[in-house]
Structures are given as structure tokens and as C-alpha cells.
N, C-alpha and C positions, 0 to 999 in steps of 0.2 A: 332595593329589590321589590319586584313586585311578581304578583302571579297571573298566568297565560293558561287559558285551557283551553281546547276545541273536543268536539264530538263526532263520532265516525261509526259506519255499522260496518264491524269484521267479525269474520270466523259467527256470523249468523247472528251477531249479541251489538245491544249494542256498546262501545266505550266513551268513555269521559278522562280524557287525560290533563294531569292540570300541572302546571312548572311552576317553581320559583327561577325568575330570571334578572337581570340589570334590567334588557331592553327585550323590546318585538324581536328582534334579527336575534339575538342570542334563543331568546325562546322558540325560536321558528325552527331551528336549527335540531334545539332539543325534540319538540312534538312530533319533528317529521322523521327521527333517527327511532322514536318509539313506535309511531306509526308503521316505519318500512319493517320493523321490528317482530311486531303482531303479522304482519302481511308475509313475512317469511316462517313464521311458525304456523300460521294457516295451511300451509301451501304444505308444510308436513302431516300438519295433524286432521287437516279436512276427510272427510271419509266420503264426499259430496262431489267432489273434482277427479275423474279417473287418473290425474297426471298429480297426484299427490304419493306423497311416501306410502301413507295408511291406504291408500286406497291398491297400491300396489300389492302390499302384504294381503290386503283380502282378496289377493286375484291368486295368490300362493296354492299349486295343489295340496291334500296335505300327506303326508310322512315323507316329504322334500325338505331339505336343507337349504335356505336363504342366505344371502346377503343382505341385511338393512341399513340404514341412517346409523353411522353412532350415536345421533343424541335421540333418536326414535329408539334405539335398544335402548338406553341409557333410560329413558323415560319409560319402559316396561319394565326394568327390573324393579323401578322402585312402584310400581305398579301392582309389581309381582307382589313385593311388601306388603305393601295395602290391602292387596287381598288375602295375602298368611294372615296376618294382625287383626283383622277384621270378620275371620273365618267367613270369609267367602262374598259379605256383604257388600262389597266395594270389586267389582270384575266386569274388567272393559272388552272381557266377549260377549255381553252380552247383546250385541248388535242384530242378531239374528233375530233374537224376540221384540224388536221394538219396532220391527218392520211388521208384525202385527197387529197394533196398533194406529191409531192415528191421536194424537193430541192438538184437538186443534179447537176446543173448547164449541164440540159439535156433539151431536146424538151419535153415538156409535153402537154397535154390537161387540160384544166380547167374543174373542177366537171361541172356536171347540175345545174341549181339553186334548182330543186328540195332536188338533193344531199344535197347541203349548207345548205338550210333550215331545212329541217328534220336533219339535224346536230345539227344545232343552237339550237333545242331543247334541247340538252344536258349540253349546258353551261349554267354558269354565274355564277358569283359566290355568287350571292343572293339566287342561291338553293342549297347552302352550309350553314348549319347549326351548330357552334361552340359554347358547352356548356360546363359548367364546367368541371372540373376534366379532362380534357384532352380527351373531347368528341364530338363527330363527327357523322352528320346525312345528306345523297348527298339526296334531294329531286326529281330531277330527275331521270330516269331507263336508266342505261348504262353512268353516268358522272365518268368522267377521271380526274386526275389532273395531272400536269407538273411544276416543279421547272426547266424548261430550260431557265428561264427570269430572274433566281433568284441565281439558284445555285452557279454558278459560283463565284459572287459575296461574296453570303455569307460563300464560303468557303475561301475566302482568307480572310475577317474578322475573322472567326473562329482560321485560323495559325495567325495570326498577334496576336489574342488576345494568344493565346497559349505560342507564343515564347515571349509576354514581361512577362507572367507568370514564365516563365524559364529565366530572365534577358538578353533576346537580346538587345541588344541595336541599332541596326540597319538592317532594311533589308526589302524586295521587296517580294511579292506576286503576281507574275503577272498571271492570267489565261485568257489568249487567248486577252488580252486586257483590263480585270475585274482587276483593281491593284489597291494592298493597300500595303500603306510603314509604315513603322517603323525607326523614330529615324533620322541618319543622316547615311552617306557614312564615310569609316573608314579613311577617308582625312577630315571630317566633314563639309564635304559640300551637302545639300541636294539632296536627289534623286530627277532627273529631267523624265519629259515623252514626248513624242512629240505626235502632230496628221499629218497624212500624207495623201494624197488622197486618192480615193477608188482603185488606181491601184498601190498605192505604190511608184511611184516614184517620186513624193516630198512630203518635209515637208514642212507643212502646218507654224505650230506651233511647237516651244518649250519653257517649262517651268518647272519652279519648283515646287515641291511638300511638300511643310514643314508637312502637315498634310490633307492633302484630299483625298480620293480615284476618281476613275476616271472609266468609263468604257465606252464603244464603242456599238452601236448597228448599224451596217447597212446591204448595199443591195449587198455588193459584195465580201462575201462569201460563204452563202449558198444561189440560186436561182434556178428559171427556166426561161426556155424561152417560148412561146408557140406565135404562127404566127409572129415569129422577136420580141416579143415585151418581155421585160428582166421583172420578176416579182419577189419581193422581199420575204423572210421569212418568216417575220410576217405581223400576221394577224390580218385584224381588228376583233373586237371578237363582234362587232355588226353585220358586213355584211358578214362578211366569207371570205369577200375578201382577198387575199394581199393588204397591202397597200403601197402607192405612196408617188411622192412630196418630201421625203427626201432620200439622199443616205448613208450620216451619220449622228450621233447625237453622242457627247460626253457631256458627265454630271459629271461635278465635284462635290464630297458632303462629311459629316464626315464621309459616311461609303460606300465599293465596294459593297454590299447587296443594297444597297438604290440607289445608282450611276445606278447598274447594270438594278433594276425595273423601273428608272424614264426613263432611254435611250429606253427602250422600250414603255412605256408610250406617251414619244413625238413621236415617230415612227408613232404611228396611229395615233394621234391624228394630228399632220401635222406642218409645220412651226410658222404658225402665232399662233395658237391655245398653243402648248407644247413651244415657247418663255413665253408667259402669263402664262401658268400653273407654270413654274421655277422658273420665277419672283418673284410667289405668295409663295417661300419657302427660309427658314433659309440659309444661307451657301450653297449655292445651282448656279451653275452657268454652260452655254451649250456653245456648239461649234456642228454646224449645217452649215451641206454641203447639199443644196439642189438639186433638181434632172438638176440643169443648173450648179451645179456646184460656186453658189454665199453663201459666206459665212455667218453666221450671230451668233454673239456671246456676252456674256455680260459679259466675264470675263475680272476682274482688269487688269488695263494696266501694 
């Protein structure tokens, strides 16, 4: 056995997929079934392509009754989750406020508050209505939704769950940071991952991975600057703000879909706060580099 990876940029990010296979042709086989994989969960969850599912839904008047994706409902209720569990911290309407913004690690200007506020009208996701049959009703006029907290995530679930369907027996999902593993390394020794500063050059952390996915949220990828002062990506979806206080957060959990929503969850919600929320869950452990740079984590020694 040995191992095959290639690299590709989908769904905006980019990935690294890597197989335990016999040969090439067997591995070919696998990379391109994960590949078309990613390439079909794009195609729902893009909010950037008009001829996408999400992009449909935001085309919804709202106090109408929809028809969606069942695995696009299916992926908002547990959504919906995330944001009860999280009081509020984690909500993929926030789509509206982020088009205020630009994060493109440029000088910008902050909105008006007025801006903000008449924004904030259009979120939340309590004026999302989720009814049977795979039905959907945006109580708000002009709300948006965004899988950019999610997607990622749950698309490397989706090939993981894909390729043990197809008997892999070992392999990596990594998107952009959002990784989930499969099995063991074709020496059978577990896939390992490290955490490294926000500038990359040290390792923070390394360890191994028997069975948890992992994902990363922070501040020094996509930002702005505006009067010297550096402002992070996401945003709290109470104040419209950017929020502060953390530069990264790493969240280990059973699944890169869940890893992927809790790291953004503690983002806004702050140090001390999203330690407590983690604490409060199964299999669930952080790795949190604050804005001084002090680390603070709860995983097994």
C-alpha cells in the first residue's frame, strides 16, 4: 500500500486529498470520486453561482413557503442546532452583514452604524422557518444565507464518508485547514496534524489523529485594516461587528462539519466564554491562541 495525494482549489479554498491505495489506477479512481464529491456539494452550497441551491434560497420572497434540497434542509436544521447550542454565535444568516465588508487584507473604512443596524435587520436565524417535507419560509425582506462556517467542513465529511463506502482504508481531507482522516497511514501509523502561529512560522503543537476531525478559524487570513488597527473576518452576528480577543481557535470533534461551526462559534463568542461553551460538549476539545498571543487548551496530554 502506498499513499497518492493531489491538490485542487474548490468551493474558494484550497484542498489536499491524500489516499492509501495498492496502485495509481486504484488511487485515481478514489481522488477523483472525492474530487467530483466536493464539486457536487459546491454546486449546493456556493452562495457565488446564481444556479446553485443556496443561491436559490436567497432569491426566496420572504413570508413564502419553499421547496429545498433535502440534504440543504437537512444541513440547516442542524444548523439551526448550532445556533440554539451556541446562543446565537454560530448563524449562517449572517450573509447580509458581510457584504459590508471587504477582507482582502487592504485599508478599508468601517460601515456607519446606521449601515450595521439596518443590516442586522435581516438576520438571525430565528427568522428562518424549517418545516417539513423539506420546507423553508425567510421571515425577514432581503435575508441571505451562507455555508462559509460550514461548508468546508462538511464537505470533507461527505468524501470521508464516500471513500469508506468505496473501501479506503486510509486517507486525509484536508480543506484549507477543515480535516478529516480516515483509517491509518499505509506504514499504519496514524495521521498526525500540527497547529502553528498565526504567521506560520512555528509549530505550536503536534499530534495525532486516530479519529477526530479538526478545524481552524482565525484572524490572519482573510482581514482588514482600517486606522492601523487589523480587523478579523467574522463577525459577531449580534453587533455587526468584527470580532476581537482571539487570533486562532482550533476545535477537535467526531466530525470537520461540526469542528468547522464550533471554531467559528468561539471566535465570537471570546476566550473565556467559547472555553465554557466546549467544555459543555462530548468529544470536543480547543486549542486558542489569543490576541497576546497566550495559549489556552484543554486537550489530553
Amino acid at each position: 500500500m502506498n499513499e497518492y495525494q493531489i491538490q485542487c482549489k474548490l468551493m474558494g479554498s484550497a484542498f489536499e486529498l491524500i489516499v492509501v491505495a495498492h496502485d495509481s489506477t486504484e488511487a485515481d479512481g478514489f481522488l477523483k470520486a472525492g474530487i467530483n464529491e466536493i464539486k457536487r456539494i459546491e454546486y449546493l452550497l456556493t452562495e457565488f453561482k446564481p444556479s446553485s441551491e443556496t443561491s436559490r434560497i436567497n432569491s426566496f420572497p420572504a413570508d413564502e413557503i419553499f421547496t429545498i434540497d433535502p440534504e440543504v434542509h437537512q444541513l440547516l436544521q442542524r444548523c439551526q442546532k448550532l445556533y440554539s447550542i451556541s446562543q446565537g454565535a454560530f448563524d449562517v444568516s449572517m450573509a447580509p452583514l458581510k457584504k459590508l465588508y471587504s477582507f482582502k487584507r487592504t485599508e478599508e473604512k468601517l460601515p456607519s452604524s446606521d449601515e450595521i443596524h439596518s443590516t442586522l435587520q435581516k438576520t438571525g436565524f430565528n427568522n428562518i422557518l424549517l418545516l417539513n417535507n423539506n420546507r423553508i419560509c425567510l421571515l425577514k425582506k432581503d435575508m441571505k444565507i451562507s455555508f462559509a462556517a460550514i461548508g468546508k467542513g462538511y464537505a470533507a465529511d461527505k468524501v470521508q464518508s464516500l471513500w469508506k463506502q468505496m473501501g479506503v482504508t486510509g486517507g486525509v481531507i484536508n480543506a484549507s485547514g477543515d480535516i478529516s482522516v480516515l483509517g491509518k497511514r499505509a506504514d499504519g501509523r496514524c495521521w498526525s496534524t500540527g497547529i502553528s502561529n498565526t504567521d506560520r512560522t512555528q509549530l505550536l503543537l503536534k499530534l495525532q489523529m486516530p479519529s477526530v476531525a479538526v478545524a481552524t478559524s482565525g484572524d490572519y487570513e482573510q482581514y482588514f485594516v482600517c486606522d492601523g488597527k487589523r480587523y478579523s473576518h467574522t463577525l459577531h452576528p449580534k453587533t455587526g461587528m468584527p470580532v476581537h480577543g482571539i487570533r486562532s481557535v482550533t476545535v477537535f470533534s467526531p466530525s470537520a462539519e461540526l469542528s468547522d461551526a464550533l471554531a467559528t462559534a468561539v471566535n465570537v463568542m471570546g476566550v473565556d466564554e467559547g472555553k465554557h461553551f466546549i467544555q459543555q460538549l462530548p468529544q470536543t476539545w480547543y486549542f486558542i491562541l489569543d490576541e497576546k498571543n497566550n495559549i489556552h487548551s484543554n486537550l489530553p496530554a
